[in-house]
N, C-alpha and C positions, 0 to 999 in steps of 0.2 A: 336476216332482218335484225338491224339493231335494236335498241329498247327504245327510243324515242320512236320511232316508227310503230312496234310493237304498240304502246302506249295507243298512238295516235289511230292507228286503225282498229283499237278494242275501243276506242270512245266512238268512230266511225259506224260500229259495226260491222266490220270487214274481216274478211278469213286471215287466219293472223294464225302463228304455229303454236304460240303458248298465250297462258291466262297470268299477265302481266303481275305483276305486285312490287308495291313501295310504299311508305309511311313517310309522314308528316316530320315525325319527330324521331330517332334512336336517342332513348340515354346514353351518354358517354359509359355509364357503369354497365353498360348491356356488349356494346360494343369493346370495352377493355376484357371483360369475361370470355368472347368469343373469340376474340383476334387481340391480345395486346400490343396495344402501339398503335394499332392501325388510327386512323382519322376516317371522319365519314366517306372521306373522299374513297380511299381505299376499299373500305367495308364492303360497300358496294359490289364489288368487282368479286371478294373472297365469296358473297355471301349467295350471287346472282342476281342480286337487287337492281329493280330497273331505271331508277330516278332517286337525283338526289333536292331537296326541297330547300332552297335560300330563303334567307329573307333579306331584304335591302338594307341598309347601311346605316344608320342615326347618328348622329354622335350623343353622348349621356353626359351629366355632371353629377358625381355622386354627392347626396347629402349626407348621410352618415354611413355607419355599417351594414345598413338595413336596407336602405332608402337611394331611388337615382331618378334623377328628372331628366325626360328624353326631349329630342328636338322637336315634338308635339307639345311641349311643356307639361306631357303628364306624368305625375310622379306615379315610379313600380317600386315593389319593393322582391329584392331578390329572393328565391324561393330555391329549393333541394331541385328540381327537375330545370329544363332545358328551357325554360320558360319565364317568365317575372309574370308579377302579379299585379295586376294597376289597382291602382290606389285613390289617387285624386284625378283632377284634371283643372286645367287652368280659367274655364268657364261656368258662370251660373247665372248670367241674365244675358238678352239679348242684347246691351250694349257692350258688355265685352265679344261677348261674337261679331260686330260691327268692327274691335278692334284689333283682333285674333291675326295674326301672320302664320301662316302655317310653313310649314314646312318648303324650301324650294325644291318643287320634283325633278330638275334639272340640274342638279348641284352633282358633279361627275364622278367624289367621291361615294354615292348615293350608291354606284352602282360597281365599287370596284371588288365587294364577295362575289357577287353575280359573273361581273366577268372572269373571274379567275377559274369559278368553276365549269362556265361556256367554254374556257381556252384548256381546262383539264378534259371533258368529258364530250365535247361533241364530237359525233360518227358514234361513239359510244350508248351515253346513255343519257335519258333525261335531263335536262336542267327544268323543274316546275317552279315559278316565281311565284313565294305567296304575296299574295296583295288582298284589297279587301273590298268588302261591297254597301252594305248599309247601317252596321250596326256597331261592329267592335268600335269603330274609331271615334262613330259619335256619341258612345256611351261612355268612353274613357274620355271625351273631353270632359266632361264633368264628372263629378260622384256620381256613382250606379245609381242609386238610391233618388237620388238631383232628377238624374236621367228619365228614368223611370216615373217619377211624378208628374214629369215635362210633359209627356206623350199624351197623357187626358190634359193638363191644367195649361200646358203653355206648348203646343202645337206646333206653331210656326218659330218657335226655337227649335225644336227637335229637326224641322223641316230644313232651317238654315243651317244646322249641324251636317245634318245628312250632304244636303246638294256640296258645300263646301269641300268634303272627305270622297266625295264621287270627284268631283273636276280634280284634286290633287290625286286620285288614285289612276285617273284617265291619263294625265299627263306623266305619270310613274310610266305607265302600260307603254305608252309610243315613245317612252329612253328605251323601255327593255325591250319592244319588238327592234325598234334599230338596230340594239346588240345581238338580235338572233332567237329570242326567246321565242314558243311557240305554243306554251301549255301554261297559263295560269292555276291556282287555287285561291278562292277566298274562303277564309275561314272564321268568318265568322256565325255564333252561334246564338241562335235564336231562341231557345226553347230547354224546359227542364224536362226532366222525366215523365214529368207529369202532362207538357202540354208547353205551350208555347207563352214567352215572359210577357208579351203583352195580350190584349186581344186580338183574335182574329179579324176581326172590325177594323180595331187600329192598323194590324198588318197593312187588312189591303187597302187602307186608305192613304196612310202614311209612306208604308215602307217597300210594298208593291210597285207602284209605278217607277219608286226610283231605283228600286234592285232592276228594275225591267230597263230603265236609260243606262242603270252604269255595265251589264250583260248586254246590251245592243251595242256599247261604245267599245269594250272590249271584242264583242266580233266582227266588231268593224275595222279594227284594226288586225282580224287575220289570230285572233289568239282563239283557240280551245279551253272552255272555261269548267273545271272542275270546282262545283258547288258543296263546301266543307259546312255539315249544321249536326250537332247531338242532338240531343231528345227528343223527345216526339211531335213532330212534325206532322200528325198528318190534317190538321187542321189546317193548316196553310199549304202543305205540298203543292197544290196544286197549282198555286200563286205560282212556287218556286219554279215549278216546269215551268210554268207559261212565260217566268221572266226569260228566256234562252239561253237557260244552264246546259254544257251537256252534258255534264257526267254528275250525281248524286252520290254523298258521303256522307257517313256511315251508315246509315239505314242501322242507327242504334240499336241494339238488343238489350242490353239494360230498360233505357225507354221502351220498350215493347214492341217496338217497329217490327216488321214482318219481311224478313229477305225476299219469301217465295210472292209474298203479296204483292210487292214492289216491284219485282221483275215481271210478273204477269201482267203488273195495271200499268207501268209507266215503261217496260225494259225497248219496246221498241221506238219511245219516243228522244229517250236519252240513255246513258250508259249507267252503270252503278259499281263503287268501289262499296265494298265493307269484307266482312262485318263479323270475324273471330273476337271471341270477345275479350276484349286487354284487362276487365276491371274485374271476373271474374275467371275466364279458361287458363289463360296465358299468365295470370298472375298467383293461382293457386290450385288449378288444377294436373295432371301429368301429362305426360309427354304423350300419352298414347290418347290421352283423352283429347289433346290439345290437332294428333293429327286425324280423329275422327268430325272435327268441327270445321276444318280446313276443309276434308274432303267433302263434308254435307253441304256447304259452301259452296262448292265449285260444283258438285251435283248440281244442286238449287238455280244457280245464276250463271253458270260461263257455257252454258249450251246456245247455241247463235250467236257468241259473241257479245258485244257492248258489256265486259266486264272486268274490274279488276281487282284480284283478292287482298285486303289488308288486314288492321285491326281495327278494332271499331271505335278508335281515337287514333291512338297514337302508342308506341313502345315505351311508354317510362318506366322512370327509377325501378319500381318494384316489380315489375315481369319477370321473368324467369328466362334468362339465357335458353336454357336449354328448348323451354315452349317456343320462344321467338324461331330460335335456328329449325325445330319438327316444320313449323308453319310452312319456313319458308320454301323448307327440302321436299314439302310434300307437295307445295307448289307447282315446285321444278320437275317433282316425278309423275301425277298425275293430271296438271294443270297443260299438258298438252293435246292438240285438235285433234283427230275426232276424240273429243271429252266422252273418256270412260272409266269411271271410277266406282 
């Protein structure tokens, strides 16, 4: 069973030999610690990591040392981790959204990380194409802050944001099924610690029905769609199932989310990836403490399948080599069927 397979029948819920595991993001500074030299490409293979996670292709123009405008024309600003950080965005009223060009989702250099790592790694292992669903892309066209006042005072901006960043992310979807792809993630996130950034009301009046058209367009096109949200969500979860996601990430533990609750209320309707915790085990905790949360993990969620163990973001800068490698060794050693740990 390769890892794509592997993958694909833990989101199925099907008998499958082991409890899958991959991340979003590795620090390069995580990856030089464990393996120097290697490239993510590599790592994988040393480390028994089952997917490795693209993102498509932009080109940028940078404005100073700090600062780069991408081909959405939103400015980020470079940041220490594997990430940018947005900034502005090139919209604030509804007639610039009237005269917005976005991005062309057919533009062939769009997709030539993607293919390289479909032409490295299939038969082998995962390629997951992030792409996105309702929110990151129409928050970043404007200031957060723009954004967010939109959703009560000016609505059908918000709404023309959204529908525009679905149709360009639907037509991303049918380049990358052509080239082979077969497992999405969107990752965008909805919600703080404390509860979700808009209201619940607004969710599901707003941003429900169209998470629900841009997850019916992507299974219609044959993709497996891995639903990426931190904080606490469970004011809305339910929306979230019902859009037809089927795998759920990270079932936060910081926010308070509940592994065992999640697996018993939603595990047979969709899959769930989480949720070692990166902000506090993995990044200051020890090694032994790091493979007792792994194994409660896999206790908790990978009994019948529909699971895959990660961290409950992503592996950055400040994690501890050594916690990431416990995690994943302990994966590899107790993380196979019949789960008995």
């Amino acid at each position: 069973m390769n890892s794509e397979e592997r993958i694909i029948k833990a989101i199925r819920h099907e008998e499958i030999d082991r409890v899958p595991t991959f991340e979003w993001l590795i620090s390069n500074n995580v990856i030089q610690a464990l393996y120097p030299g290697d490239t993510i490409d590599d790592f994988i293979y040393h480390m028994g990591i089952d997917a490795v996670c693209p993102d498509l292709d932009y080109e940028t123009v940078k404005i100073d040392d700090t600062n780069f405008r991408d081909e959405w024309g939103m400015i980020k600003r470079y940041s220490a981790e594997e990430h940018s950080v947005p900034v502005s965005g090139p919209i604030k009223t509804m007639e610039d959204l009237n005269r917005y060009i976005p991005p062309e989702p057919r533009k062939p250099s769009r997709y030539k990380t993607l293919e390289a790592k479909l032409e490295r790694h299939r038969g082998q292992k995962a390629v997951i194409l992030h792409l996105n669903d309702v929110f990151s892309l129409p928050s970043r066209l404007m200031t957060f802050e723009d954004f967010m006042v939109a959703i009560s005072e000016e609505p059908e901006l918000v709404e023309g944001l959204i529908d525009l960043t679905v149709e360009v992310n639907l037509q991303m979807a049918k380049e990358a099924v052509k080239r082979g792809v077969k497992i999405i993630y969107t990752g965008d996130d909805y919600a703080y610690n404390s509860g979700p950034m808009m209201s619940p009301r607004a969710f599901e009046q707003i941003f429900a029905p169209r998470l629900k058209k841009v997850m019916q367009g992507y299974k219609d096109l044959g993709l497996y769609v891995i639903k990426h949200c931190d904080g606490n969500i469970m004011t809305i979860i339910d929306l979230m199932v019902d859009s037809g996601i089927d795998c759920l990430d990270p079932i936060d533990p910081v926010a308070g989310m509940d592994l065992a609750h999640i697996k018993k209320k939603y595990g047979k309707r969709i899959a769930i990836k989480g949720n070692v915790d990166c902000a506090g085990t993995l990044t200051f905790k020890s090694v032994e403490e790091t493979v007792e949360e792994t194994k409660n993990c896999l206790r908790i969620a990978a009994p019948g399948s529909g699971y895959i163990l990660s961290s409950s973001n992503s592996i950055h800068s400040r994690v501890k080599p050594e916690n990431f490698k416990a995690m994943i060794d302990t994966v590899l050693k107790y993380g196979t069927y019949p789960i008995n740990v």
